[in-house]
KEDO-682153 format. One record per atom (N, C-alpha, C, CB): x, y, z. Coordinates in steps of 0.05 Angstrom, whole numbers, plus 5000, padded with zeros to 4 digits. Glycine has a CB too. Example, Ala and Ser with C-alpha at 12.3 -4.5 7.8 and 13.67 -1.06 7.14 Angstrom:
<rs>
526448865156524649105156526449345156522649115181525749555142527349795143525850015157528249885114
</rs>
This chain:
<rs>
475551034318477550854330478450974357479950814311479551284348479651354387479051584383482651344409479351664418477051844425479051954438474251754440477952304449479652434452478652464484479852654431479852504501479052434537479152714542481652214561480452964535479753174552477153334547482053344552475253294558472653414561471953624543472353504585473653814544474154084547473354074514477354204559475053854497474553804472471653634461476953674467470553634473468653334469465053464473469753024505463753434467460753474472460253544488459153314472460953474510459653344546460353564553461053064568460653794547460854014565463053934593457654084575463654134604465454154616464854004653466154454610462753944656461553824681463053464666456953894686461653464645462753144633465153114637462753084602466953374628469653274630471053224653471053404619469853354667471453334696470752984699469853594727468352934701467752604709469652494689464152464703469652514660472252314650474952434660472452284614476252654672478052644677478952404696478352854682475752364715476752284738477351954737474752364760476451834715476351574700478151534681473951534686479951664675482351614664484151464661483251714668485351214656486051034658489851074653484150874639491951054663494350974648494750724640496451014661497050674620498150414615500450354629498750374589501850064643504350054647506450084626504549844658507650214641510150304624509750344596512450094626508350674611507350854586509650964569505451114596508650974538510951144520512051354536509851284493510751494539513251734557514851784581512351924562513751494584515851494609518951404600514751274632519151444581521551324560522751564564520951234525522051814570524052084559524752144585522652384541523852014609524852054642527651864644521951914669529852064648532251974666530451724679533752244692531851434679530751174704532551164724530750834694531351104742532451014772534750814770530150854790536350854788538250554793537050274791539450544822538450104783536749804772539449634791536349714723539249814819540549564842540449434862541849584850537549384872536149284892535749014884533649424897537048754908536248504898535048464929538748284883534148144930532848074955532548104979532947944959536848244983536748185008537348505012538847945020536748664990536548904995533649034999537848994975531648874989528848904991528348805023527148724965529448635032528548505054530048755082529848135051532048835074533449015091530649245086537249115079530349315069528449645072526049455087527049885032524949305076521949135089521449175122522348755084523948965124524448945157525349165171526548765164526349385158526849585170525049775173528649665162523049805154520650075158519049815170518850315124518749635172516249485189516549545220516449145185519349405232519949425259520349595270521349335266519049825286519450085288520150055325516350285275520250225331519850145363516850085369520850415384515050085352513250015368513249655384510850075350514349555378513949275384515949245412514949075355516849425425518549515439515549675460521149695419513649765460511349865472508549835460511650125474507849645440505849415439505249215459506649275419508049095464507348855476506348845505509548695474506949115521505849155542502849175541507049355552502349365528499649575525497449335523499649825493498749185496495849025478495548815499496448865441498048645513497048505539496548575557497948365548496648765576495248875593492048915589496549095597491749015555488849035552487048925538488249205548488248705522486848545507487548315508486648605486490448175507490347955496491447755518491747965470493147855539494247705560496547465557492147605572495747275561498747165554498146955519499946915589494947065513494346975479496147185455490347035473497447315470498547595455500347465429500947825480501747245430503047175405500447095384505346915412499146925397497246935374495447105361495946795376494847395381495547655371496547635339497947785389499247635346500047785330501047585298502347945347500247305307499147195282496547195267499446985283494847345282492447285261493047645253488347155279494147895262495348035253496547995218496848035274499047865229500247755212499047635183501147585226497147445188496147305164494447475151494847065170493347695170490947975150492848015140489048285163496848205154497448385135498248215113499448565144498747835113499647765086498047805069500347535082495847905064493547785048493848065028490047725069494948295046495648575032497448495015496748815049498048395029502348295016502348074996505148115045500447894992498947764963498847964948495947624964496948084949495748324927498448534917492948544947499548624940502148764924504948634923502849044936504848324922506448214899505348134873507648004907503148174868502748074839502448294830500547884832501848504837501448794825504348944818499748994850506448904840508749074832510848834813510449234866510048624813510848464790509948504764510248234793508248534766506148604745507648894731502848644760506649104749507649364740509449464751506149544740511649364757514249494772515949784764516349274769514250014765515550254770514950404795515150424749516450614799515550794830512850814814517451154842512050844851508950974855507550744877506851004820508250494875506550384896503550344895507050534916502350344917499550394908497450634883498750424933499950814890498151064872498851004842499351444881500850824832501450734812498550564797504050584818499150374819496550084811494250274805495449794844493050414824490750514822490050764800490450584848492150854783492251004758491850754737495351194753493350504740492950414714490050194719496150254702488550164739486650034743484050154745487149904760484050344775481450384775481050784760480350294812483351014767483151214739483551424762479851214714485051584747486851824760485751994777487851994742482351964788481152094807481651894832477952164799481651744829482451474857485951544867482351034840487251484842489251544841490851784859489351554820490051944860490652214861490252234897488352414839487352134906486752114925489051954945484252044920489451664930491851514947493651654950493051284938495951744926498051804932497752184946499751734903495852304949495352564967495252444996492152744959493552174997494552055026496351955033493551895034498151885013500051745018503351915028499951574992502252115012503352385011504052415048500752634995500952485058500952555088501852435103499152585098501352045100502251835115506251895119501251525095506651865099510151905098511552155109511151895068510452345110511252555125510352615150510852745113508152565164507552555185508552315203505352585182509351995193509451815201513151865206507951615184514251995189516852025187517552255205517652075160515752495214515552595237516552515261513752615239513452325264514152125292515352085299513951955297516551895278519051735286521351865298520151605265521952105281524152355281524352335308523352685267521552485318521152615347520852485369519152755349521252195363521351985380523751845385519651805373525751925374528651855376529752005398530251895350530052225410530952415429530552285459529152695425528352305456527352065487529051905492524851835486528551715467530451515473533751435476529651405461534351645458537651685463538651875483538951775439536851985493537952095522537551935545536652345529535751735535536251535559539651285563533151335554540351385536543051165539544651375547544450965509544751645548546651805567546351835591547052015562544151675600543951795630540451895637546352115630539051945621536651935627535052315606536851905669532952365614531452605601533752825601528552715621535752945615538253195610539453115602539753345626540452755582543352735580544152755553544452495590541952835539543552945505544653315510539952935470546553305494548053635505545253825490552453735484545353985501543154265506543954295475543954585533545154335459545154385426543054125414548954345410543254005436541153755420538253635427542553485421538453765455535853755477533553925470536753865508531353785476529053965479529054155487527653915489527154385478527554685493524154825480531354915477523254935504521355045508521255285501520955015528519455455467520355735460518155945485519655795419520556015494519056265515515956385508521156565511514656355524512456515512510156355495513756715493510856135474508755995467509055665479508656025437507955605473506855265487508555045460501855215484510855095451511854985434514754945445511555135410515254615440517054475444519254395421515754285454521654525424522454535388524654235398524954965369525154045380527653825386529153795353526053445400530853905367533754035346535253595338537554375381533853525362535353235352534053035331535653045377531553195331530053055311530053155282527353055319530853435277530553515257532753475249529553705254535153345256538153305253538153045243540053345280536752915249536652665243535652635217535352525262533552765217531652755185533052815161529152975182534653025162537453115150539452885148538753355170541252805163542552635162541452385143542952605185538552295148537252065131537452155106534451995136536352445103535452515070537952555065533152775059540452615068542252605051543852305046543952815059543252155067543951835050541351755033544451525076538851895029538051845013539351904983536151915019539952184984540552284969542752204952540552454977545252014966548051864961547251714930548951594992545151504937543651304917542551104934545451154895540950954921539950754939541850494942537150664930542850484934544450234945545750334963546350074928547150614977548450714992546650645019549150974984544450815015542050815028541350545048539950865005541150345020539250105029542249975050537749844994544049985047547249865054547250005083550449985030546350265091545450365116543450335130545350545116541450275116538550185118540349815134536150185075540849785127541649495138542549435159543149365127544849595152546249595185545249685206548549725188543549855208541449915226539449735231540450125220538649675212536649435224537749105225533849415203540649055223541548845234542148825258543248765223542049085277543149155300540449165317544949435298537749185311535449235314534948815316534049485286535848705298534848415296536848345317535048245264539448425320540648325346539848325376542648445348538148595375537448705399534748435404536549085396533648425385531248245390531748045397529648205373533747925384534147585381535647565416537147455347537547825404537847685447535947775467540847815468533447955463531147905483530647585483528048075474529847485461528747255452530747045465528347245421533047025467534446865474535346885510536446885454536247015513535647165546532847225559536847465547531847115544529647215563527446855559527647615547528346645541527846375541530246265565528246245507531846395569533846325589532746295612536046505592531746665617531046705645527446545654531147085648526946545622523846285629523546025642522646165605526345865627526645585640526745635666528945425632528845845664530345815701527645935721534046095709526146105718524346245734521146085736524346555721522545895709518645735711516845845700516945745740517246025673515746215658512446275673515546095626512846485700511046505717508546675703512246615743508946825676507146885661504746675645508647015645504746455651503446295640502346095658504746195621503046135694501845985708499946175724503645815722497546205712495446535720492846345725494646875686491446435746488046315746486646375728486246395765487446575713486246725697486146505663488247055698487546335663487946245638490146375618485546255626489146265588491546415569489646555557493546245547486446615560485746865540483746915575483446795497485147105580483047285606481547485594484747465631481247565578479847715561478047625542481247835550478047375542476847235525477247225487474447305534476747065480477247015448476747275438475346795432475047465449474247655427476447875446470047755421477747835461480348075460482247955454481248235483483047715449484647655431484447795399484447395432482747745395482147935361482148245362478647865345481148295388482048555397484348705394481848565417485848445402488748545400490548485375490048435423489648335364490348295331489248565313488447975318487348635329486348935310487949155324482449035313490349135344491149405345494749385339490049545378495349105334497649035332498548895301498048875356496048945281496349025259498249195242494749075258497249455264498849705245501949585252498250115259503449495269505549425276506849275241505149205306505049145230506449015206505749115175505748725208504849475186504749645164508449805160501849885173509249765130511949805133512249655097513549625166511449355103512449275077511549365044512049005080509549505057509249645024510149845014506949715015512750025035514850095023517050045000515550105036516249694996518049544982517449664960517949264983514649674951513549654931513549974918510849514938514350154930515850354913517750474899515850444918519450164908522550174902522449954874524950034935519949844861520349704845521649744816518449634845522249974817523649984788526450044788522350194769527250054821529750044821530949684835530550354839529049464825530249264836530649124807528549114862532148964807533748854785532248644768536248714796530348554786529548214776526848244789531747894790525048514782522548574797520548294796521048844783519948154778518748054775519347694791518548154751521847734800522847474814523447594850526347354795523747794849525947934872523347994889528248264862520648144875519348324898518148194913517648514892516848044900515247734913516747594935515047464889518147534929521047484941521547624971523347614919522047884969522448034983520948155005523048144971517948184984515848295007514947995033512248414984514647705019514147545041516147555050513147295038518447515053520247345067521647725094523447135034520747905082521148165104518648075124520748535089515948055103513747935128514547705145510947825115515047475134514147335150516647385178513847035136519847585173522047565195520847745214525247655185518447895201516748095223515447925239514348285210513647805227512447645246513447435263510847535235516147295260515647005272517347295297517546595254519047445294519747605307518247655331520047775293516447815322514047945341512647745354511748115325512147485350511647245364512647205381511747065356515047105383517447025384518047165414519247105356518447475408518647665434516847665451518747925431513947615442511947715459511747465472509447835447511447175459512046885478514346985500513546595456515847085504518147005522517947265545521446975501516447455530515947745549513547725570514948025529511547535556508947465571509347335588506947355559511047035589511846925603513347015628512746815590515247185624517047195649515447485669521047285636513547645658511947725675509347775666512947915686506747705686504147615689503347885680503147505719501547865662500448095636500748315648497148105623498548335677497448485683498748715699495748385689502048535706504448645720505448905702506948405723506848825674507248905650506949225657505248765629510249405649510149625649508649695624512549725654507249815617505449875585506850135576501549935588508950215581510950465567513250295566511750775586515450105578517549915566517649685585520650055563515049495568515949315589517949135580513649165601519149015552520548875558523848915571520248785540524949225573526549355593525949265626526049655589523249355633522449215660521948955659520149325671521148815640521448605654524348355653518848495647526648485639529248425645530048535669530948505625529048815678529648925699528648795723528949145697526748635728525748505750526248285759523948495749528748145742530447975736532348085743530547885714534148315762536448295759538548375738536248115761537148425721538848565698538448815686538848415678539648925703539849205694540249315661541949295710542949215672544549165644543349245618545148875640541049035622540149025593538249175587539248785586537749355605536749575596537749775572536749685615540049765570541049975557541549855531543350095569541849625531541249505501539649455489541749335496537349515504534749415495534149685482532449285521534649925498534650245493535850265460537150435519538250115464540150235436538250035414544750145436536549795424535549695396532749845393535049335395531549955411529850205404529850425387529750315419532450535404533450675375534850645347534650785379536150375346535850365309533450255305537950155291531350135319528150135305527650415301525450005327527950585310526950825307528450985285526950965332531351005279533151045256531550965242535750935253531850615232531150435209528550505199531150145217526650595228523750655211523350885207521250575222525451155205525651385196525751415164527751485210528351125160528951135137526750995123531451045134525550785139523050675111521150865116521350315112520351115130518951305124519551545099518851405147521351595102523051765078523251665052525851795085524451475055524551235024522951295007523750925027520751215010517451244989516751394981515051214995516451685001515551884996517052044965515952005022518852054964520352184934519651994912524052204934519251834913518051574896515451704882517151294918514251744904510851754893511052034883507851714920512552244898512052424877513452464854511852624885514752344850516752314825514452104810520452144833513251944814511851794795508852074792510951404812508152284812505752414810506752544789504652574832509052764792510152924775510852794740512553014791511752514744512252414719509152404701513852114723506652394719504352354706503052694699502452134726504252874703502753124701501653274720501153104689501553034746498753124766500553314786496652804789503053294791504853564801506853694788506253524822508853904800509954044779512853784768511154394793513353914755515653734738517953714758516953884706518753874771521153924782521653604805520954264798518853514812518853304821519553014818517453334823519653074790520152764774523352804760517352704743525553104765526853014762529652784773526653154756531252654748532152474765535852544765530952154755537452534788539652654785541852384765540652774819543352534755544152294731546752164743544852444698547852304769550752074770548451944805556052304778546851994813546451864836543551624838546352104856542751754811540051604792537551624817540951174782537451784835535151844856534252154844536551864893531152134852530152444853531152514873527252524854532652744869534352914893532553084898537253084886532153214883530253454884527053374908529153514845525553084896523753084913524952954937521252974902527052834937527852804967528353014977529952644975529953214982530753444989527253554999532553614961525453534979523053774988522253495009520053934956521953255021520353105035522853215065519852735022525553185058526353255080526653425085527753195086526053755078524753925096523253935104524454065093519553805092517953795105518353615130516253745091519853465125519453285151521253375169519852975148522853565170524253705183523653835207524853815171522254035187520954295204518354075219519454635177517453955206514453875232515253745251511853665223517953515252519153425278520653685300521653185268521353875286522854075299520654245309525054215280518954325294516554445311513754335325515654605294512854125317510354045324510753795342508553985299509253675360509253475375507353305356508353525405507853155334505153025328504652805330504253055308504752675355504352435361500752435362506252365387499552725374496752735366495652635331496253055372497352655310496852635294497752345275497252855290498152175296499551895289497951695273500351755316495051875274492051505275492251665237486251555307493051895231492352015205494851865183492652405208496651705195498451475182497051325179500751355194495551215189493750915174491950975166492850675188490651165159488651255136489751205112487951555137492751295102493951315076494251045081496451515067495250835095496350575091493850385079497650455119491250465100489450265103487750255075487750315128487950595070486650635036487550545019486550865023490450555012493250395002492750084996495750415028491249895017491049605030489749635010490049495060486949805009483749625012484249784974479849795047484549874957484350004940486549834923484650284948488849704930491249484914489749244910494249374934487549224933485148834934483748964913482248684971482249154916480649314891481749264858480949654899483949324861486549324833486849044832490049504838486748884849487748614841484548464823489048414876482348524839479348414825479648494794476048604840480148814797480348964770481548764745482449244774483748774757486948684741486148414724489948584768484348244740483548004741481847964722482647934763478848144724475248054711475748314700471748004736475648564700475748804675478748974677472749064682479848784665482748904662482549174648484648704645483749394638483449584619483649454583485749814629481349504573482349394547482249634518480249134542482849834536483850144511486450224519481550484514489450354510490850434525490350724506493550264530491850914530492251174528494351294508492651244551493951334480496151454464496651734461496051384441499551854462499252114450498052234428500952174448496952524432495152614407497352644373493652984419499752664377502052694370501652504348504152664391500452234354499352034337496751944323499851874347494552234325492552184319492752114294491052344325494652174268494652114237494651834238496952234219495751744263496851434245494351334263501051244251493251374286490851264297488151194270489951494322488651484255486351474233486451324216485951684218489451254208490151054174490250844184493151074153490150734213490150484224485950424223492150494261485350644230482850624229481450574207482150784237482050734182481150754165481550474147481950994158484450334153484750154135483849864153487950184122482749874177481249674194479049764179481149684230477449964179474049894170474749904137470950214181476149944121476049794094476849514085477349914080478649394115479049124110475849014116481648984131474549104127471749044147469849014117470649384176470349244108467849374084469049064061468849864065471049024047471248884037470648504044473049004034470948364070470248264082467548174076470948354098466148394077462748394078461548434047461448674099463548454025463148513999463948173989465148813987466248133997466347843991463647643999468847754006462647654022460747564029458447614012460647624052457147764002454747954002452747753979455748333990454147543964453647473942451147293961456347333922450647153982450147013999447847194025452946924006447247384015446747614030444447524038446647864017443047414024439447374035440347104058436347234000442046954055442746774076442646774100444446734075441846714116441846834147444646664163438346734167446846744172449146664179448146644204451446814173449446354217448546334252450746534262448945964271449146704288451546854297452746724321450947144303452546464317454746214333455045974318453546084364458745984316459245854296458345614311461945884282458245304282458545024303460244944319458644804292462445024325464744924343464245074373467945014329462945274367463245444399460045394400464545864402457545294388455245224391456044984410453745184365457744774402457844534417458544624442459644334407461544834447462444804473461244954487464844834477458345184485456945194500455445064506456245314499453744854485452644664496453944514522452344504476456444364519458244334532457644314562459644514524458844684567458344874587456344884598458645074582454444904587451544864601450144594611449644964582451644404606451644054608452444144629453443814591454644264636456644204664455844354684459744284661453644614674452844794697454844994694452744664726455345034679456845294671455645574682456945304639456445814683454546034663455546154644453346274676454246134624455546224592454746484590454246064563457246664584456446894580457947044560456347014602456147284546457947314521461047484538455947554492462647624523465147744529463648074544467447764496462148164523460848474536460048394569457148594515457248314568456148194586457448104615455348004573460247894604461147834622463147994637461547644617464048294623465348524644462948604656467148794631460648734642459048874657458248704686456648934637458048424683457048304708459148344735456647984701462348234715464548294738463748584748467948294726464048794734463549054741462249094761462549174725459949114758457849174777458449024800455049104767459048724799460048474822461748694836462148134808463948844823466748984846465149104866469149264831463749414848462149494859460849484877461449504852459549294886457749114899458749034926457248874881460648924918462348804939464048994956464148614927465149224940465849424954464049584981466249594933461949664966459149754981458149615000456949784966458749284998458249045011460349135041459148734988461949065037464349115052464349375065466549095036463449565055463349895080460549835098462450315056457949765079456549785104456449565117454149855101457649285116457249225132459349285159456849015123461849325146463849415172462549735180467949455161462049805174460250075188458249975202458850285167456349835198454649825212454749615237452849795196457649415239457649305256459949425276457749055247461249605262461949755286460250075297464949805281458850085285458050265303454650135328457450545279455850135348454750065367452950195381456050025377453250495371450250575386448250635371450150805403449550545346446150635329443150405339446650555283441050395343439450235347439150075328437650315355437849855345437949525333435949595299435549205365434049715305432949675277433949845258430149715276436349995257437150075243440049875232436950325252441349895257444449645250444149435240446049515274442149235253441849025237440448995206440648885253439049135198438349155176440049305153436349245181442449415164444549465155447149265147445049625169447049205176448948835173447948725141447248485206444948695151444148505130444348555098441448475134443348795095444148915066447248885058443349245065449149005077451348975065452148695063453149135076451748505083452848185082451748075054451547975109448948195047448248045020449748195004445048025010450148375000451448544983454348334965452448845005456348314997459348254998459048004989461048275025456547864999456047524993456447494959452247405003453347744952452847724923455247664903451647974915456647874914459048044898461647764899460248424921461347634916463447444912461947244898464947354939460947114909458146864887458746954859453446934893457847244845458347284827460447284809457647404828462747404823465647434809467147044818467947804831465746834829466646634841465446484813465646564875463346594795461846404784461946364745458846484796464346634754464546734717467146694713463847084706467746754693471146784684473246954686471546764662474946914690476447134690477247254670478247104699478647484656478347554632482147414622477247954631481047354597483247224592486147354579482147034577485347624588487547894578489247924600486048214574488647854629490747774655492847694644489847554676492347414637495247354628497647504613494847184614497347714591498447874579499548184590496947874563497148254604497148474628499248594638496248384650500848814637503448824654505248604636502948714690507748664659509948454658508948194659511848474681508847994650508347704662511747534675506647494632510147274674512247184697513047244717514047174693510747334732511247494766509647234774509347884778510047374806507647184819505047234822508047134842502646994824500747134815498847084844499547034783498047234853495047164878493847044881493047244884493346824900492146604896490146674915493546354898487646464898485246434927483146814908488046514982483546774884482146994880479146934860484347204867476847064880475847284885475647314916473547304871476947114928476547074956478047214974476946834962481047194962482347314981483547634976484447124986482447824954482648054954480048154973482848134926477748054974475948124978475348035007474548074960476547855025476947885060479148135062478347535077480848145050483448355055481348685040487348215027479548665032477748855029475748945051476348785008474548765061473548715086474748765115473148475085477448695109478248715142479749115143481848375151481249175112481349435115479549625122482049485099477149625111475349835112473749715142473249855080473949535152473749455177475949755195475249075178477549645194480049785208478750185208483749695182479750225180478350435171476150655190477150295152474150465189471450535204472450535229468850325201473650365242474550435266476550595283474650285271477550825262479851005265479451285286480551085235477151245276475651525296474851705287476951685313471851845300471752115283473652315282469652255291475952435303476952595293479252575277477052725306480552325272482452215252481252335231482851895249478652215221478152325199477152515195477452235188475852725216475652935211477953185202474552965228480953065217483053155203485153115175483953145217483552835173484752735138482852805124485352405129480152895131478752935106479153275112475352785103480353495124481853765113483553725091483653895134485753495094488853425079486953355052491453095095485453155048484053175028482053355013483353025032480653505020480153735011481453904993479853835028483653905017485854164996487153914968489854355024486753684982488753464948486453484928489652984951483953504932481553544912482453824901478153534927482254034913483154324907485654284884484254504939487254214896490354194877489654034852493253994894488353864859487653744826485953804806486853524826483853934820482254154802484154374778480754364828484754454807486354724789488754694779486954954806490154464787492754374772492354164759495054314788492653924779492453674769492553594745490653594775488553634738487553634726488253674698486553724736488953864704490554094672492153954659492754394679493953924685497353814664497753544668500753964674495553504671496153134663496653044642494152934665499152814646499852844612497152644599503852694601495552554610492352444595490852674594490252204612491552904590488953134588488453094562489453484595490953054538489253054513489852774507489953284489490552584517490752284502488052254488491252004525489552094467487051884452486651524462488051874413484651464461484651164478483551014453482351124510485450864449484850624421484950294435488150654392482950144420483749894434486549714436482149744423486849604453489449424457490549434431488949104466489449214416490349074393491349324369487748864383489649534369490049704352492549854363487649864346493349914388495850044405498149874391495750004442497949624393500049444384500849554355499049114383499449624344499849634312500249834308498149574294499650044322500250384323503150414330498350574348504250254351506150264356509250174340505450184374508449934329509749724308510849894288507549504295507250104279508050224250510150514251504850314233509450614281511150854289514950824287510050914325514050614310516650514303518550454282516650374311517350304261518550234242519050544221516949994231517250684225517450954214519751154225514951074219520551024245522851234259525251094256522551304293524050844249527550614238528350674220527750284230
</rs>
C-alpha cells in the first residue's frame, strides 16, 4: 500500500535515491504544517491590491518610457505596453487559480513542491531567493539619487547620508540605502497589516504623482496640439516588429504581482480575495502605464525624449519647472513602495523552505504577538543591507528576471499538471506506517473475499467492460471521441507536458539565436514547433483528470482557455528567458550551483519527505479519519 521515498531505505541504491528525492511530491496543507505557529489571517482586497500595485510600479516606468520610445516603439509605445500587459495576465491566470487552490506562503516554490517535486522546487525558490535580495538591493541603491535631487541636486543629502568613496578601493558605500532597508524590515517586522497600511500610503502618493502627469500633461496636449503624434514618421517608425520589441522590454515593468501570491495564507478569504486582488493590481498597472506613456509621447516627438527622465523633461519643456520635483518625490515612493514589495516575499519563501526541511528551522519560525517570521525577515534585511551599502549592483539587475521568468514559466507548467496528472498519492508520516498496514491489510482481505464470493462462477469469463460504459464508449467513439483508459490517459497527458515543454525551449532558442546557420535554425524551429503543436493537439484532445475538481481548496477561480493558455504563457517566458544573455546566466547558473550544493548536503537530508510513506488519495482519507478518531 505505501512505499517508503527515502532511497537510502529502498533497493535502488543510493544513485536511485537521490532521483526520487528529486520527484518528491508535497500535499496542500500538509499534516505538519499543523504544529507551525500561522501567519496573520488579515489581508483583504484592498490590502492585496496596495502590496500588488506597489512592488509592480517601481520607478521604472518613470525611465521606460523614454528609452523603449526612443528605441523601439515611438509614439506605438502604449500599445507597448498592452500587449506587455496581456502576456503578464496570462501569468496572473495561472497564479490565481494556483494560490486559490493552495493558499499558504511560498508562491511559486510552493506550487512547484506540490506539482512538479522538490528538485524543481528547490531550484525556484534558490532563485527566487536571489531575485528578492538583489532586486531589493536595487531599489535600496536607487533611492539616494533620487532624493538628493529634491534637496537640491547630487551634494544635497547631509554627508551622514551621502555617498562616499572608501579610500584606496574602487567601492562606493551609500549609508542611505542601507538605512532604508532597515527602516522597511522593521515595519516588516511590526505585522503585516502594519506593513501593508504603509505599503499604501506610499503607493497612494506614487498613484497621485501619476494621475497628475496624466492629467497635466492631457492639459498641456490639447493646448500644444499633442505635437508627438504629428511626425512623418507615422505611429510605428520602427515598424510593427519594434513595437513587440518594445512589449518584450517593458514586460519586466509588470513583474511585481506575484508578490501577492506569497502573502496567501495571510489573506482572509484566499480563495475569493487573491483572484480578486492579483487582476484588479494588474489591470491599475496597466491602464496606468498606458495612460502615461499616451500623454508623454504626445507632448514630445519620441526621438526628442530625454531616455534618463523624460517625463520630468518633458513637463520641463513646457515651462514647468515646478513639476519637476513632484514628479522626483513620486519616483521616490515608487522606489520606497518597490523596496517594500521586494522585502515582503522573501521571508515567506523561506519560512515555507524551512517549514519543508529543505533549510534550517530557525527560518520557519513564527513570532507569536506579531504573527510574521521575524527571524527570516531580520536575516533578508541584512542581506539586503550590506549589498546596497556595499556593492553597486545595478550590473546585476537582468539576474532578477531569471527567478521571476522561471517562477512564470514553471506556475503554466503547475497549472497543465494540476489539470491532466494531478498528484494521486499523498505523502504520510512514517509515524503512521501501523495504521497504513491495517488499512492495507484489511483493503486486500475485503478484495480476497470479493473474489471468493465470486469464484463459484469462476470458469465464466466476466467482460472487463461493463454494459453501461460499453454503450458510452460506443457513444464516444460515434462522436469522435478518443477513448482512453484512466492509466493510459495520464501517461499520454504526461509525456504531452513534456513535449510541449521541450517544444517551447527549442523553438524560442532557436529563433532567437540568429547567428546559428540556416540549416541548422530552421530545422530546429521545425522540430520544436511540431513538438509545442503536438503537445497541445494532444492535451486539447483528452480529458482532464477528474480529481481537479477536489484538488486543493475548491471554490477559487479557475483558468480559463486551458491547454492553451498555460502553454502561450509557457512560450512567451522561456522566450524572454533565452533572451537574457549569456552573462546573466552565466552568473545565475554560479547562485545555482551552490543551491544544488546546499541541497545535496542539507536539503536533501532534512526534508521532512526524507522518510514519508506515499499511499493513494483515497486510502490517505481513511488513514486520516481512523487516526483521528483514535486521538478523539
Amino acid at each position: 500500500m505505501g512505499f517508503l521515498v527515502d532511497t537510502q531505505k529502498e533497493g535502488g541504491g543510493y544513485s536511485w535515491g537521490c532521483v526520487r528525492s528529486l520527484v518528491r511530491r508535497k500535499q496542500v496543507d500538509s499534516a505538519d504544517r499543523q504544529s507551525h505557529n500561522q501567519l496573520a489571517k488579515a489581508l483583504t482586497v484592498s490590502h492585496l491590491v496596495a502590496i500588488g500595485v506597489g512592488a509592480t510600479i517601481g520607478a521604472g516606468v518613470y525611465i521606460l518610457v523614454g528609452t523603449v520610445a526612443r528605441e523601439h516603439s515611438g509614439p506605438s509605445l502604449a500599445l507597448s505596453f498592452l500587449i506587455a500587459g496581456i502576456a503578464a495576465a496570462l501569468s496572473a491566470f495561472c497564479y490565481a487559480e494556483l494560490s486559490s487552490r493552495c493558499p499558504s506562503a511560498g508562491s511559486a516554490y510552493h506550487y512547484s513542491y506540490i506539482c512538479v517535486g522538490e528538485g524543481v522546487a528547490w531550484l525556484i525558490g534558490w532563485a527566487l531567493i536571489l531575485e528578492y535580495t538583489i532586486g531589493g538591493s536595487a531599489v535600496a541603491r536607487g533611492i539616494s539619487p533620487n532624493l538628493a535631487l529634491i534637496f537640491g541636486g547630487e551634494d544635497g543629502l547631509p554627508s551622514i547620508l551621502a555617498r562616499h568613496q572608501i579610500p584606496g578601493l574602487d567601492v562606493v558605500v551609500d549609508p542611505c540605502a542601507a538605512i532604508l532597508v532597515f527602516i522597511v524590515t522593521g515595519l516588516l517586522c511590526l505585522g503585516i497589516k502594519e506593513s501593508t497600511f504603509a505599503q499604501g500610503i506610499v503607493t497612494s502618493v506614487n498613484v497621485c504623482v501619476l494621475l497628475f502627469v496624466i492629467v497635466a500633461g492631457s492639459y498641456l496636449g490639447f493646448k500644444t496640439g499633442w505635437a508627438g503624434y504629428e511626425l512623418p514618421t507615422g505611429f510605428f517608425p520602427f515598424g510593427v516588429d519594434g513595437m513587440f520589441a518594445g512589449s518584450a522590454t517593458v514586460f519586466f515593468a509588470f513583474i511585481g504581482f506575484d508578490s501577492l501570491a506569497s502573502t496567501a495564507e495571510e489573506v482572509k478569504n484566499p480563495q475569493r480575495d487573491l483572484p480578486i486582488g492579483i487582476g484588479l493590481a494588474l489591470f491599475l498597472c496597466c491602464s496606468l502605464y498606458m495612460m502615461v506613456s499616451i500623454v508623454i509621447v504626445g507632448l514630445v516627438p519620441y526621438y526628442a525624449m530625454d531616455p534618463d527622465t523624460p517625463i520630468s523633461s518633458a513637463f520641463a519643456s513646457h515651462d514647468m519647472q515646478w513639476a519637476v520635483y513632484l514628479i522626483t518625490l513620486g519616483a521616490v515612493m515608487a522606489l520606497c513602495s518597490a523596496l517594500m514589495g521586494s522585502l515582503l516575499p522573501q521571508p515567506r519563501i523561506l519560512m515555507a523552505m524551512a517549514r519543508d526541511g529543505l533549510l534550517p528551522s530557525l527560518f520557519s519560525d513564527v513570532n507569536r504577538r506579531t504573527q510574521v517570521p521575524v527571524k527570516a525577515t531580520v536575516a533578508t534585511g541584512l542581506c539586503a543591507a550590506t549589498l546596497s551599502f556595499f556593492l553597486d549592483v545595478s550590473q546585476l539587475a537582468g539576474m532578477v528576471s531569471v527567478g521571476t521568468l522561471l517562477a512564470f514559466t514553471i506556475v503554466a507548467v503547475s497549472v497543465l499538471i494540476l489539470r491532466y496528472v494531478p498528484p494521486d498519492e499523498l505523502p504520510l508520516p512514517a509515524s503512521l506506517q501501523d495504521r497504513i498496514d491495517s488499512v492495507s491489510f484489511i483493503s486486500g482481505e475485503t478484495k480476497s473475499s470479493d473474489h471468493v464470493g465470486t469464484s463459484s462462477n469462476s470458469t465464466t469469463k466476466q467482460p472487463l467492460i461493463g454494459e453501461n460504459d460499453a454503450s458510452v464508449m460506443e457513444k464516444q467513439e460515434a462522436l469522435g471521441f478518443w477513448v482512453l483508459s484512466e492509466e493510459k490517459r495520464r501517461k499520454v497527458a504526461g509525456w504531452s507536458i513534456m513535449f510541449t515543454c521541450i517544444g517551447a525551449f527549442l523553438l524560442s532558442y532557436s529563433a532567437s539565436s540568429l547567428n546559428f546557420p540556416g540549416f541548422i535554425r530552421y530545422p530546429l524551429c521545425g522540430v520544436g514547433g511540431s513538438l509545442l503543436l503536438a503537445g497541445l493537439i494532444a492535451l486539447s484532445s483528452i480529458d482532464q483528470d477528474d480529481a481537479r475538481h477536489t484538488f486543493g481548496h475548491s471554490g477559487g477561480f479557475i483558468c480559463p482557455l486551458v491547454p492553451l493558455l498555460p502553454i502561450i504563457c509557457i512560450l512567451i517566458n522561456m522566450y524572454l528567458l533565452v533572451n537574457l544573455g549569456s552573462g546573466t546566466w552565466a552568473r545565475v547558473s554560479v547562485w545555482l550551483v551552490i543551491g544544488v550544493l546546499v541541497y545535496v548536503f542539507y536539503g536533501r537530508k532534512h526534508s521532512s519527505l526524507a522518510n514519508a510513506v506515499y499511499v493513494t488519495t483515497a486510502h490517505a482519507e481513511e488513514i486520516y479519519r481512523e487516526n483521528g478518531a483514535s486521538l478523539a
